[in-house]
DRENDO-1510 file (C-alpha; in Angstrom, 1 decimal, always signed):
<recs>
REC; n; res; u; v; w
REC; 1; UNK; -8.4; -1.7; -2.3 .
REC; 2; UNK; -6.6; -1.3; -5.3 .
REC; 3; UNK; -7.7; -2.1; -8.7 .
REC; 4; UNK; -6.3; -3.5; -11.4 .
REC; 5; UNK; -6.2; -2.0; -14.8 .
REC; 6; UNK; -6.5; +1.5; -13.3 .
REC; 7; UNK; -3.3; +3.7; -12.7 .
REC; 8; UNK; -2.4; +4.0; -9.2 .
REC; 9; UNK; -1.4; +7.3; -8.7 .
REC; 10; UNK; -5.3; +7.6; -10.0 .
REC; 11; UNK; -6.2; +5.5; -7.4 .
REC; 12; UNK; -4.5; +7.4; -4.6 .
REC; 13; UNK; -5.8; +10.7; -5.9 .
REC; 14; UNK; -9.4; +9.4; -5.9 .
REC; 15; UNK; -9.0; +8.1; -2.9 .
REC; 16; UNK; -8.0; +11.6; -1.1 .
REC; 17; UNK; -10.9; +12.9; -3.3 .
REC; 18; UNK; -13.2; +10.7; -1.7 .
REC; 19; UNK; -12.1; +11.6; +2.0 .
REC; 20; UNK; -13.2; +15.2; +0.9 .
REC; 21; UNK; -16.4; +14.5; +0.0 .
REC; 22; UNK; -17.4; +12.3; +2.7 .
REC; 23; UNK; -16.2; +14.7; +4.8 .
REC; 24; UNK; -12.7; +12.4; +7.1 .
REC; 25; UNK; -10.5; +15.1; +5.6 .
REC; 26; UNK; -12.3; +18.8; +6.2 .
REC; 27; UNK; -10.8; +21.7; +4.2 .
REC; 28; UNK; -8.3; +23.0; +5.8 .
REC; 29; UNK; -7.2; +19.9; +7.2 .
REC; 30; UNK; -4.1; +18.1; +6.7 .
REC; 31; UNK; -3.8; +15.5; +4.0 .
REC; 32; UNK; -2.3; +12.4; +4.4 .
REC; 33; UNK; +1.9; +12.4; +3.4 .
REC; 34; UNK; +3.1; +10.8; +0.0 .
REC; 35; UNK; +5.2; +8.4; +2.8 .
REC; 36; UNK; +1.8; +7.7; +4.7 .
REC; 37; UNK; +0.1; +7.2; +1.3 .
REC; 38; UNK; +2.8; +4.8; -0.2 .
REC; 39; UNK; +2.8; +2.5; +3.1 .
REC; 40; UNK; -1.0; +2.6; +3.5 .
REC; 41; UNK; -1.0; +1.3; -0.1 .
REC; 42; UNK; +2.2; -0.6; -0.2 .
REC; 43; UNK; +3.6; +0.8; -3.5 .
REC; 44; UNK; +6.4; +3.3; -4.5 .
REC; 45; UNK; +6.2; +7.2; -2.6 .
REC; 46; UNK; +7.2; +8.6; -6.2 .
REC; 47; UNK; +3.6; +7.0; -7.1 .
REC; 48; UNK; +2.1; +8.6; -4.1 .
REC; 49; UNK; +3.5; +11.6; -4.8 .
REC; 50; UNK; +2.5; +11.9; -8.6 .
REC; 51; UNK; -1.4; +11.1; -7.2 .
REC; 52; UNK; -1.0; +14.0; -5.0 .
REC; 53; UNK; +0.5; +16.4; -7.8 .
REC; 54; UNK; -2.2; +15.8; -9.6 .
REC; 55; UNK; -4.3; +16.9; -6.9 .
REC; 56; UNK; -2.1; +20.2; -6.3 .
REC; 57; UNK; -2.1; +20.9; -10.1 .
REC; 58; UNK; -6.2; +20.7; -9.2 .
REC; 59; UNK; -6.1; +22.8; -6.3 .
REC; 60; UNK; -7.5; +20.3; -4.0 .
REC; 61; UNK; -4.6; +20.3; -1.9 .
REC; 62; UNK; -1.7; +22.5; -1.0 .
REC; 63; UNK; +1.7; +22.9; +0.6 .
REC; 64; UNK; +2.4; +24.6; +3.5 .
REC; 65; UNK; +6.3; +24.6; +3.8 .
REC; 66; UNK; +8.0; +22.5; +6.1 .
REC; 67; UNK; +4.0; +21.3; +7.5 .
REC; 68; UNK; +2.7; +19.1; +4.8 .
REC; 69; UNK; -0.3; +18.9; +2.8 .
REC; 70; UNK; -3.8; +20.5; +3.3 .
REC; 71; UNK; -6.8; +20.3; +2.3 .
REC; 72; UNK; -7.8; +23.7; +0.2 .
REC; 73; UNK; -11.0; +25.9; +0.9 .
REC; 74; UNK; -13.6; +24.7; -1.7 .
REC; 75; UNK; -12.0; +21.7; -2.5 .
REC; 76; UNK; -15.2; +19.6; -1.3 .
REC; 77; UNK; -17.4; +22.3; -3.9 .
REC; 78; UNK; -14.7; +22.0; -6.6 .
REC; 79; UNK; -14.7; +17.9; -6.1 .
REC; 80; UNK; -18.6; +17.6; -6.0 .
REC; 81; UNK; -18.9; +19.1; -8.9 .
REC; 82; UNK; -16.4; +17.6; -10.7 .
REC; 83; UNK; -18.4; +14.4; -10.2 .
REC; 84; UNK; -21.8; +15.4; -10.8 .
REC; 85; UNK; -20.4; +16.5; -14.1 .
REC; 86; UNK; -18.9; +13.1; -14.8 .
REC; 87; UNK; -22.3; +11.3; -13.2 .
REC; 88; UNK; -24.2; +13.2; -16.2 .
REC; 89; UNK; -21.8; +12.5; -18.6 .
REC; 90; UNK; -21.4; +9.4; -17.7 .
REC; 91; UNK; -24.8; +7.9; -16.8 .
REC; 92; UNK; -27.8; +10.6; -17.9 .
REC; 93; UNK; -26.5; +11.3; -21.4 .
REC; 94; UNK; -27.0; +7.4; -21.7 .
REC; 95; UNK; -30.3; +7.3; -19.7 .
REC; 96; UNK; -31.7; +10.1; -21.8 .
REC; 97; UNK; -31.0; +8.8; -25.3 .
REC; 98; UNK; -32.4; +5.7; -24.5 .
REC; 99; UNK; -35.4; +7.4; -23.0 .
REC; 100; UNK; -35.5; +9.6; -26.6 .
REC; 101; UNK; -34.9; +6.0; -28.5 .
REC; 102; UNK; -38.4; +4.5; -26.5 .
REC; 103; UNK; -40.5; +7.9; -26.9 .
REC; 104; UNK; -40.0; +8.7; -23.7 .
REC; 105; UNK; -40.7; +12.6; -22.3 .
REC; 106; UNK; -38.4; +14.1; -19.6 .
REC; 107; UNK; -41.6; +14.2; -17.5 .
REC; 108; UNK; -42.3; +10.1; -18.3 .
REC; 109; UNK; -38.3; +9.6; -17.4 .
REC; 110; UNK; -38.2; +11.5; -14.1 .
REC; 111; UNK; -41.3; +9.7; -13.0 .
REC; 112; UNK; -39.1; +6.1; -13.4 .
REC; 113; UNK; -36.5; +7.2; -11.4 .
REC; 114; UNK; -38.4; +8.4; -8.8 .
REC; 115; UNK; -40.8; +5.6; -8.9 .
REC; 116; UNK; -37.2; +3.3; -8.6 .
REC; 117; UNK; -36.0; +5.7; -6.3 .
REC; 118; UNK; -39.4; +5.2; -3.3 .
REC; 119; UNK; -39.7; +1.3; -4.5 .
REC; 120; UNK; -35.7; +1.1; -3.3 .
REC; 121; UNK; -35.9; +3.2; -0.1 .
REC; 122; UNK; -39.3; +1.2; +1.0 .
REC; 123; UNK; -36.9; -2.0; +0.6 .
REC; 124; UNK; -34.2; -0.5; +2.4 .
REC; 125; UNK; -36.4; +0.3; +4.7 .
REC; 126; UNK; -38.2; -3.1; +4.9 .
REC; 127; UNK; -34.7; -4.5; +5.5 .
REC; 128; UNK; -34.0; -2.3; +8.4 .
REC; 129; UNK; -37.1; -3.2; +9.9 .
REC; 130; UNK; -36.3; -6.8; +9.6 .
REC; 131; UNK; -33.1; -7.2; +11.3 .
</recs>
């Protein structure tokens, strides 16, 4: 689970992050300790702990004294579109130069992704029927 190359207090933080999108860890609820975190992911609590500062400095989570962590209210909002932000960024601004480059219209590029989009849900649906 954890990757090389990549800081791990990152790693933690995203990893939190994630169990508030998909929705394991609800606003409100309580977060995981740095002492859960560092066992869970066998590595030092003080690198646990600067993952989940990070987070705090963020306001994704917060301290109740002498409970623990939660999760704060509109974390999940804050989080989504944090990544949508970095999904643009990181994939469209690509996507639509290169669609600029070819002579390609907003119109003509939405119509390959959703053309892409139905010819991958017909195979995922293909495969579900197979099995």
């Amino acid at each position: 689970m954890i990757e090389e190359g990549r800081a791990l207090f990152l790693q933690i933080a995203e990893s939190v992050e994630d169990s508030i999108i998909d929705g394991s860890l609800p606003e409100e609820g309580q977060a995981p300790s740095t002492n859960e975190l560092a066992a869970f992911f066998r590595i030092n609590p003080a690198t646990a702990a600067k993952g989940v500062a990070m987070l705090v400095d963020k306001g994704v989570l917060y301290k109740r004294r002498g409970i623990g962590m939660f999760v704060a209210p509109g974390a999940r909002d804050l989080l989504l579109a944090e990544r949508r932000t970095a999904f643009a960024d990181r994939y469209l601004s690509p996507l639509l130069a290169e669609g600029h480059k070819l002579g390609l219209s907003p119109d003509e590029l939405a119509r390959l992704i959703l053309d892409r989009a139905r010819a991958r849900s017909a195979a995922s649906a293909q495969e579900g029927t197979a099995r």
